[in-house]
C-alpha positions as CSV (number, residue, x, y, z in Angstrom):
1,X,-64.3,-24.7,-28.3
2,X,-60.6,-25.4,-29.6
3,X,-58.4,-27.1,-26.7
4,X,-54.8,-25.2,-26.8
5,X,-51.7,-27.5,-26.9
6,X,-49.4,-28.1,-24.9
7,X,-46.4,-30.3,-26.0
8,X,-43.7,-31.1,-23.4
9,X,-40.7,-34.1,-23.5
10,X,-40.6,-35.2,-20.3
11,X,-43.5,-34.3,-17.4
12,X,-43.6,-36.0,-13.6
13,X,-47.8,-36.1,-14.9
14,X,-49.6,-34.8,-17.5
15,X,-52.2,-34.4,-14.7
16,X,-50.3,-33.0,-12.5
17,X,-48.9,-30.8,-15.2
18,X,-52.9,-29.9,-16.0
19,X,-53.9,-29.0,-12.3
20,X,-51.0,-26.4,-12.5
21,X,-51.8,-24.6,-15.4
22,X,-55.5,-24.6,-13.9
23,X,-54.4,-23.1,-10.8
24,X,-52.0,-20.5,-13.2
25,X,-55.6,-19.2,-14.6
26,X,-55.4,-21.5,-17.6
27,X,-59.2,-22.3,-18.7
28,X,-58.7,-25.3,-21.2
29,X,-56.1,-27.1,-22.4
30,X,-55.0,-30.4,-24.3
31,X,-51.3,-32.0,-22.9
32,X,-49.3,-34.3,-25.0
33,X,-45.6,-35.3,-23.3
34,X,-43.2,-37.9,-24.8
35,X,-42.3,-39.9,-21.5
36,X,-44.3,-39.2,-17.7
37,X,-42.1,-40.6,-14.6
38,X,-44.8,-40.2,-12.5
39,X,-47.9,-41.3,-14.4
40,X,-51.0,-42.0,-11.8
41,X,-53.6,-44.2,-12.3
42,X,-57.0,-44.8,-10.2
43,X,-57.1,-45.2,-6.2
44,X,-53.2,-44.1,-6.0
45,X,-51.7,-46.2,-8.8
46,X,-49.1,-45.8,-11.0
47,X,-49.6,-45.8,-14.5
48,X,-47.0,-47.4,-16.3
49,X,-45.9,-45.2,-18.8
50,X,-43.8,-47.2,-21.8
51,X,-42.1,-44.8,-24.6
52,X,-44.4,-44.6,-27.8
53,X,-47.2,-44.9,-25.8
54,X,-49.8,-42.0,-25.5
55,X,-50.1,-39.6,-22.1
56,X,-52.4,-37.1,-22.7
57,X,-54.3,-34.9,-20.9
58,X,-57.4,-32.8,-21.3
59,X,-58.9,-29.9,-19.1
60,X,-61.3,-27.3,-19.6
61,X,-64.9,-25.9,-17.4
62,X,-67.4,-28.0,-16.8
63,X,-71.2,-27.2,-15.4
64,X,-71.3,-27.3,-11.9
65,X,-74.1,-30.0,-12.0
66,X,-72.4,-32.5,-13.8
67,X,-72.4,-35.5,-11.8
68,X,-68.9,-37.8,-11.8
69,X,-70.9,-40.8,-13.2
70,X,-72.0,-38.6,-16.4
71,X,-68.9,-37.5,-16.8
72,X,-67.0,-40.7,-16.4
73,X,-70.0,-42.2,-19.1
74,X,-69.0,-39.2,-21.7
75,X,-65.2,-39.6,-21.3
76,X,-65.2,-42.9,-21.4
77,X,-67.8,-43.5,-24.4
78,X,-65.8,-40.7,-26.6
79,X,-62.2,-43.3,-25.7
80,X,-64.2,-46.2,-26.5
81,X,-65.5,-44.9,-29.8
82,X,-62.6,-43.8,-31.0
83,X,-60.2,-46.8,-30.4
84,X,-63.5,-49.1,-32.0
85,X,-62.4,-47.0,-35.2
86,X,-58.7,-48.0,-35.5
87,X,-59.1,-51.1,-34.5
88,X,-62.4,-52.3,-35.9
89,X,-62.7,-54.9,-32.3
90,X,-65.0,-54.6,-30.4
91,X,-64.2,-52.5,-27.1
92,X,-66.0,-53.2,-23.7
93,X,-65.6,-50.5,-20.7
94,X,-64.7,-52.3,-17.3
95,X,-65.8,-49.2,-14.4
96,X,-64.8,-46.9,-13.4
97,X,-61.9,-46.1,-15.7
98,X,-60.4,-49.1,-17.9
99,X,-60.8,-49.4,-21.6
100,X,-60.2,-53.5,-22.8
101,X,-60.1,-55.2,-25.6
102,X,-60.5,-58.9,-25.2
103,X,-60.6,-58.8,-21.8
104,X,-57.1,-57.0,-21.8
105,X,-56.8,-53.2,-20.8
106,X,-55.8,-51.2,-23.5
107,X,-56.4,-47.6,-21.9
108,X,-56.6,-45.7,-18.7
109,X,-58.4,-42.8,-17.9
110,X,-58.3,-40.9,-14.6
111,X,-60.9,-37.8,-14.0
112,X,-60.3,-34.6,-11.5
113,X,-62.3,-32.0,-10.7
114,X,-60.6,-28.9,-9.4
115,X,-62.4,-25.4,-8.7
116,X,-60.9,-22.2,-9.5
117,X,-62.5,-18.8,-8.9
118,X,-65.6,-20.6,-8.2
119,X,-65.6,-22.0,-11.8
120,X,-65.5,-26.0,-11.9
121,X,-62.8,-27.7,-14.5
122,X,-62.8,-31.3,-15.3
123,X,-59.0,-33.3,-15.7
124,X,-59.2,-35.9,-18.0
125,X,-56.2,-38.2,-18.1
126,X,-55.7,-40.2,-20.6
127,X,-53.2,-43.2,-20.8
128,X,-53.2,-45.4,-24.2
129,X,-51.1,-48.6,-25.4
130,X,-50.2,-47.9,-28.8
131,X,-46.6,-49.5,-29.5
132,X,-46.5,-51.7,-26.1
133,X,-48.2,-52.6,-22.9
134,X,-46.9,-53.1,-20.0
135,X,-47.0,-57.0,-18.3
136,X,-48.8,-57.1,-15.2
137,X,-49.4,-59.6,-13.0
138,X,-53.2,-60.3,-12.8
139,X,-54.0,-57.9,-15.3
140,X,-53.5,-58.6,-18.9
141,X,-52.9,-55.6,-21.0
142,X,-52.9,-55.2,-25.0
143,X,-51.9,-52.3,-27.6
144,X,-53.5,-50.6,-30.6
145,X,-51.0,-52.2,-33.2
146,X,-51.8,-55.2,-32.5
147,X,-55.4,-54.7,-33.6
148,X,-54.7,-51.8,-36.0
149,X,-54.0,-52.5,-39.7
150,X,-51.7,-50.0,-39.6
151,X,-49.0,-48.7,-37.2
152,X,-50.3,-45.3,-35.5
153,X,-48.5,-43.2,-33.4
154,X,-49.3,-41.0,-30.6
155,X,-49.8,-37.4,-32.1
156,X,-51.7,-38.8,-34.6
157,X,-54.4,-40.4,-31.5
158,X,-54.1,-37.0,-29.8
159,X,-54.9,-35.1,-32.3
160,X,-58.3,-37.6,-33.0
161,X,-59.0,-37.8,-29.0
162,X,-58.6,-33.5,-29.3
163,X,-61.0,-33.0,-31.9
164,X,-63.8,-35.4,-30.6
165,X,-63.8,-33.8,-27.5
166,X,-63.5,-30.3,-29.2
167,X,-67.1,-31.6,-31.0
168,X,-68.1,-33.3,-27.9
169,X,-67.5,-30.2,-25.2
170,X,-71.0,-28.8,-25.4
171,X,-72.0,-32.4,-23.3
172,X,-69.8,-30.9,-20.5
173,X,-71.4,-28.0,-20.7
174,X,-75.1,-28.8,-20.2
């Protein structure tokens, strides 16, 4: 299944952005925005959301039976793979929702389920450090470019994370 695109400059969420498009009869989606001034994180957190950065979400209609532990194992294990390929370091997962490298958190992802018309949609937000991270106190953080041998950019990662899950959406399905 191809995920259709949505581009937008500035967004309060991409999540939030995805839940309305959902509720607007929208039945997939991939959203890519330039800046987010209300980014969330897990447990009512704000995600930090630092320009050349990546804030993306996916959404699209899940089996109803999918547990939240499966899917939190196939979205994060799709993440993890693909930042192990730029960066060729090895990438741990830190449950529920953190991507590190090193021990420091490189990527964010925060699920959703929302029904509509008795059809089940998963939200998949994703929040990556490409150019930058942000410093937090207790909680180191760390970017692609400083494992990648060469600079990337954001529509570049969206347009890898889109197509693995594209290849990948028949899990979600099952």
């Amino acid at each position: 299944m191809k995920l259709k695109k949505y581009f937008f400059k500035k967004v309060k969420s991409t999540n939030n952005t995805a839940l309305r498009l959902v509720k607007s009869g929208k039945s997939n989606g991939a959203i890519l925005s330039e800046t987010q001034s209300c980014g969330r994180g897990q447990r009512g957190n704000k995600w930090i959301s630092k320009k050349g950065n990546l804030f993306m979400t996916l959404f699209f209609e899940i089996n109803n039976k999918l547990t939240l532990k499966k899917l939190t194992q196939l979205n994060l294990s799709i993440i993890k793979r693909i930042i192990f390929k730029i960066t060729k370091t090895y990438v741990n997962i830190k449950l529920p929702n953190d991507i590190l490298i090193n021990k420091k958190k490189i990527c964010g992802i925060l699920q959703e389920i929302v029904f509509k018309n008795n059809r089940k949609f998963i939200i998949i937000g994703i929040g990556i450090n490409i150019v930058n991270s942000p410093n937090l106190i207790n909680y180191p953080t760390t970017c692609i470019n400083n494992y990648s041998k060469k600079n990337y950019n954001k529509i570049k990662l969206f347009n890898q994370i889109k197509l693995n899950f594209e290849k990948e959406i028949k899990h979600f399905k099952k």
